[in-house]
C-alpha positions in Angstrom: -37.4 2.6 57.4 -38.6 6.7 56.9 -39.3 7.8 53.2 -40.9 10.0 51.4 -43.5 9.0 49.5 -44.8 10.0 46.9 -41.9 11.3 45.0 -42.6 15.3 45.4 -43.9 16.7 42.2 -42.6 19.7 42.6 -40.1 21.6 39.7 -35.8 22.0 40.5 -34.8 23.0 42.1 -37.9 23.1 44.9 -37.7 18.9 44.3 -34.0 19.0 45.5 -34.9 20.8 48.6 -37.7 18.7 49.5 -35.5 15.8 48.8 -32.8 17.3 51.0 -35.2 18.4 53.5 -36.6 14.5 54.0 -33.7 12.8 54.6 -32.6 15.4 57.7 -35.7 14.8 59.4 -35.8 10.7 58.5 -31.8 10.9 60.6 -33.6 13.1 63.3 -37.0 11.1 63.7 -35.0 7.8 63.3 -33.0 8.9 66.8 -36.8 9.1 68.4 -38.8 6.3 66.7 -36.0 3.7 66.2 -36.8 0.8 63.9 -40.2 1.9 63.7 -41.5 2.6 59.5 -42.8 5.9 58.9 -44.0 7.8 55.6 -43.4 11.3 55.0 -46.2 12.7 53.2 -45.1 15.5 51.1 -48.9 16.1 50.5 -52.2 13.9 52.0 -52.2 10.8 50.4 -55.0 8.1 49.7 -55.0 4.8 51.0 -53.4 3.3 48.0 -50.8 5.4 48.5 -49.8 4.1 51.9 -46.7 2.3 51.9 -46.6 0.9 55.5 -49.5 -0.7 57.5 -50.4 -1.6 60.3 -48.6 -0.1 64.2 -46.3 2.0 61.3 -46.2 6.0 61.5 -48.0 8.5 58.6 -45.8 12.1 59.1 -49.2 13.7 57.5 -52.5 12.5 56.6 -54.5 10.2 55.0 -57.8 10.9 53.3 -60.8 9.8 51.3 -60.0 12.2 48.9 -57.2 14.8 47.5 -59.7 18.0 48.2 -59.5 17.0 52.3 -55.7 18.1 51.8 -56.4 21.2 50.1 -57.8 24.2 51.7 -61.1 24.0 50.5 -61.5 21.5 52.9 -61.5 24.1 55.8 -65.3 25.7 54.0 -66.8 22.2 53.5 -68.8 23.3 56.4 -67.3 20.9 59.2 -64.9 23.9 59.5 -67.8 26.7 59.2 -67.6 28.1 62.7 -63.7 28.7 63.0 -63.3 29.7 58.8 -67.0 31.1 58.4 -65.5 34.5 56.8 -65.3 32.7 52.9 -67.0 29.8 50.5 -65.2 27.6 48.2 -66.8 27.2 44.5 -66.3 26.5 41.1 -69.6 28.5 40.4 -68.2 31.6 39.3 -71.9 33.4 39.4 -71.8 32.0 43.5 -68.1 33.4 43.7 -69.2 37.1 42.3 -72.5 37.2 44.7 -70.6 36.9 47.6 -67.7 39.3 46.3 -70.4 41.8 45.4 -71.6 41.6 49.1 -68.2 42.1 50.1 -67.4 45.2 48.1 -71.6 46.7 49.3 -69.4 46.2 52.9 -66.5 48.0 51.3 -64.4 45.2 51.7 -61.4 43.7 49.2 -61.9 40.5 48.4 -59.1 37.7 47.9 -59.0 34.6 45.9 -57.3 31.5 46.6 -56.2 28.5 44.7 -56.8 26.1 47.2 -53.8 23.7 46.3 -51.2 26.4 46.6 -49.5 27.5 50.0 -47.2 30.0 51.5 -49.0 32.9 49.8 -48.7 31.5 46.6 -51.8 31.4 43.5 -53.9 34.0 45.1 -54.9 37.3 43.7 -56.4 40.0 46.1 -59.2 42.2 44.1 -59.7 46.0 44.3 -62.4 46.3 42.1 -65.6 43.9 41.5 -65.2 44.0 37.3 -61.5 42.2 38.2 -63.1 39.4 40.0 -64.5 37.6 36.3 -60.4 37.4 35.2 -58.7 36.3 38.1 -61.6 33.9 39.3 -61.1 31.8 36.0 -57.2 32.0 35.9 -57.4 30.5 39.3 -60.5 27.8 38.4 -58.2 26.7 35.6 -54.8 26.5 37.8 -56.5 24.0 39.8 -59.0 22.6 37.7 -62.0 23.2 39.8 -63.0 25.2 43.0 -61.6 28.3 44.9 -61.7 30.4 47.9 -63.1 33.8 47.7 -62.7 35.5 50.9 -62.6 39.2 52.1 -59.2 40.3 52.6 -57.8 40.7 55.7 -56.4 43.9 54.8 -54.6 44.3 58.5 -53.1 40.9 60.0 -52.3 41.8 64.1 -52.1 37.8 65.0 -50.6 35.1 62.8 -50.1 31.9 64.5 -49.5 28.1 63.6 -50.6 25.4 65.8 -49.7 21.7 64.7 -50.2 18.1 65.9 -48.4 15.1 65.8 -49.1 11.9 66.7 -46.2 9.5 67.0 -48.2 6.3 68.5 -46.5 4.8 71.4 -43.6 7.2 70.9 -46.1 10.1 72.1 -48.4 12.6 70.9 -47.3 16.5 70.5 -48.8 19.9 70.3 -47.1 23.0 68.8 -47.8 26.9 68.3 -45.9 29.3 67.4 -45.3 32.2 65.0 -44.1 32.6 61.6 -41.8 35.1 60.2 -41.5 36.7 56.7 -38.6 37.8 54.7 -37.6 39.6 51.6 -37.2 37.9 48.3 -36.9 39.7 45.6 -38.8 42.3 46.8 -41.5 40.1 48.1 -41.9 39.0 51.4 -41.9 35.0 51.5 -42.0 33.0 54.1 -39.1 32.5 56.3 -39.5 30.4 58.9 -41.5 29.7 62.7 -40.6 30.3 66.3 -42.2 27.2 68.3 -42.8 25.7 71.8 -43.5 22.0 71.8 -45.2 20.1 74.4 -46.7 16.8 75.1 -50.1 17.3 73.4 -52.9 17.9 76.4 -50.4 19.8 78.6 -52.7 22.8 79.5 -50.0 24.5 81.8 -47.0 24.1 79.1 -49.9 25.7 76.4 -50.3 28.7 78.5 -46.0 29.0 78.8 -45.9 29.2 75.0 -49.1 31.6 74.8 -47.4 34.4 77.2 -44.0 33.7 75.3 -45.0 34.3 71.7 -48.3 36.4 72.6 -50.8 34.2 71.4 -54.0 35.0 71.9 -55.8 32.0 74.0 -58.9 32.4 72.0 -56.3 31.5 68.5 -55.3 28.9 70.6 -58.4 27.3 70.6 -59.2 27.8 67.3 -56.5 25.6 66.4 -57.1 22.8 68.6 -60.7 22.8 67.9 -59.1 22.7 64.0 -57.2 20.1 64.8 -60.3 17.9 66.4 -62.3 18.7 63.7 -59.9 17.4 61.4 -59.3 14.2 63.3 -62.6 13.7 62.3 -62.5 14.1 58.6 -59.4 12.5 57.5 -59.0 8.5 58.0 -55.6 9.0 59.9 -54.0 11.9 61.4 -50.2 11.5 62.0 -49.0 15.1 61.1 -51.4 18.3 60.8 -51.3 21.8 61.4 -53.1 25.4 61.4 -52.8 28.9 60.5 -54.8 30.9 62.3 -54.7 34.9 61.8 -56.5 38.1 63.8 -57.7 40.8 61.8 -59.8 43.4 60.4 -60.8 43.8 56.9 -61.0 47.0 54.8 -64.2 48.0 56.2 -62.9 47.7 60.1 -64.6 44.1 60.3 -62.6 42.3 63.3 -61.8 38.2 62.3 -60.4 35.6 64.1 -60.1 32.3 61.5 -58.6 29.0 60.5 -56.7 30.4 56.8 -54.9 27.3 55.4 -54.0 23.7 56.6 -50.8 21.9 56.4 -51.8 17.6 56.4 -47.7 16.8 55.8 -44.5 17.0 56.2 -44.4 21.1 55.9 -42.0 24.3 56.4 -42.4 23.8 60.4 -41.5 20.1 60.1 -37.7 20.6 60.9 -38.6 22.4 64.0 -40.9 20.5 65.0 -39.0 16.8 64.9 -35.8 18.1 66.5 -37.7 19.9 69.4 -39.1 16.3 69.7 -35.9 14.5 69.9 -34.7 16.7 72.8 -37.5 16.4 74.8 -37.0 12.3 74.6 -33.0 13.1 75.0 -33.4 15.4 77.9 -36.8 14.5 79.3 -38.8 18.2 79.8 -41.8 19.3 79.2 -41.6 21.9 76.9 -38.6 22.7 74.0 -38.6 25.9 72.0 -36.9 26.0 68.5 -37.4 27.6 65.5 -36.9 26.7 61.5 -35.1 29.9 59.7 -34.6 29.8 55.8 -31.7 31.3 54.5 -31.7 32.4 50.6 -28.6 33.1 48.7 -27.0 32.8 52.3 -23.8 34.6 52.9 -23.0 32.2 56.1 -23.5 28.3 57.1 -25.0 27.9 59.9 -23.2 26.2 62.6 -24.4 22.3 63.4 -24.5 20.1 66.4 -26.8 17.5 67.8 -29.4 20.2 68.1 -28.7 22.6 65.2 -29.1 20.8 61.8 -29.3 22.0 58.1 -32.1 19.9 56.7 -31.5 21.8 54.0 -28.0 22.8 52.3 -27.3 24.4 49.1 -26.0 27.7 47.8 -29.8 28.8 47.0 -31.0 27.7 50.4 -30.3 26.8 53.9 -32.9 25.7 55.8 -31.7 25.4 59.6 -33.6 24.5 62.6 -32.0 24.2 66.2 -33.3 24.1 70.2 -33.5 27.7 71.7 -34.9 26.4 75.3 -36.4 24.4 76.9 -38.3 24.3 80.3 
């Protein structure tokens, strides 16, 4: 059996697409796993929340505690040497000390609500007597810490690494680069080119680096992420890194770990159907890529390797096999 669980407690019509989105990749996982149980997390979940023991599949992670899902957990300090640019408080008086710093290096600063993702619940602050307003707003959207961070006013690298761990059925390693799109006049994210390989498979790492231009130092990053994380969380089935190259308003040149995905996330669909080829067909490494399609004018075509995961008249959210080596 694959289900979600918990129930995602998310509003409609976002509930209908995670819904939707769950049952494509439970069909495409079942073809790789067979009878084999597996939980999609649509967030990290506590042991109480587990659903399946023993040799049975997490698609996520479980932890001691919510806040190891969250981003905070990347400026705990187990993460300080790959996300060292930002602190997570709920001490507002911390939070404007190190945004005051910032500004003396005449630097932006951002602030994150640690729970949201894909740009959502952050505010990025211009000038020091806005930082008060939009750290409480924040404080009280999650009731209880936040990132403050400089802004990375000038992104040159973004890139997303991922693990997962599929027991007997194989362990794999992805990286690969996301794309934006407009939304209503914002840009939103839109989907990820990938290459998938068997995780450990230094030569197939380097393929994917010179195809999508990734930086080998980001790639390390994100391993050394993932590892790190491995550590923290009681079981690691399904995780995954963004890790971004830039300079802040100042000229200040960063390479860091910026957010963590510990579930079943926008990549996912990718990420599962590049697997099932590589068991089908037997190579080493699979490229593919999710793309999400608002208030699409066209339906995608599907096949054994092309799949809507998701398919409404909002959103399409396709995924298919470009290569393969």
């Amino acid at each position: 059996m694959i289900k979600q669980s918990p129930e995602s407690d998310m509003p409609e019509p976002f509930r209908t697409y995670v819904a939707q989105r769950s049952l494509g990749i439970a069909q495409v996982l079942g073809d790789v796993i067979g009878e084999r149980n597996v939980q999609l997390c649509p967030r990290a979940v506590l042991p109480n929340e587990l659903i399946f023991w023993g040799e049975d599949l997490v698609y996520g992670a479980v932890v001691s505690r919510l806040s190891d899902g969250y981003k905070s957990v990347l400026y705990n300090g187990a993460f300080s040497d790959l996300s060292g640019v930002g602190i997570c408080t709920d001490d507002i008086d911390h939070g404007f000390s190190f945004a005051r710093e910032e500004f003396r290096k005449n630097n932006t600063v951002r602030i994150k609500n640690p729970i949201e993702s894909d740009g959502n619940g952050q505010h990025v602050i211009e000038h020091l007597e806005d930082f008060e307003s939009s750290f409480i707003e924040l404080s009280l959207e999650c009731s209880g810490e936040v990132v403050v961070m400089p802004n990375i006013d000038l992104i040159t690298k973004r890139v997303s690494i991922g693990s997962i761990d599929l027991g007997r059925d194989g362990e794999f390693t992805y990286m690969g680069r996301e794309k934006q799109v407009l939304k209503n006049g914002v840009y939103v994210y839109g989907g990820t080119k990938i290459g998938l390989f068997e995780a450990n498979d230094s030569d197939m790492q380097e393929e994917v680096e010179i195809c999508y231009d990734i930086p080998t130092a980001l790639s390390e990053l994100g391993k050394k992420a993932i590892e790190l994380y491995k550590g923290i969380a009681l079981k690691t089935g399904r995780v995954s890194f963004d890790i971004i190259r830039g300079e802040t308003w100042s000229g200040q040149e960063i390479d860091s770990v910026i957010d963590i995905t510990p579930r079943v996330g926008g990549v996912t669909p990718a990420e599962v159907l590049a697997i099932k080829y590589m068991k089908d067909k037997g190579n080493h490494l699979t490229y593919s890529e999710s793309r999400l399609l608002f208030e699409p004018e066209f339906v995608p075509i599907t096949g054994p390797y092309s799949v809507n995961f998701v398919d409404t008249n909002s959103l399409i959210i396709n995924a298919s096999v470009t290569g393969a080596i």
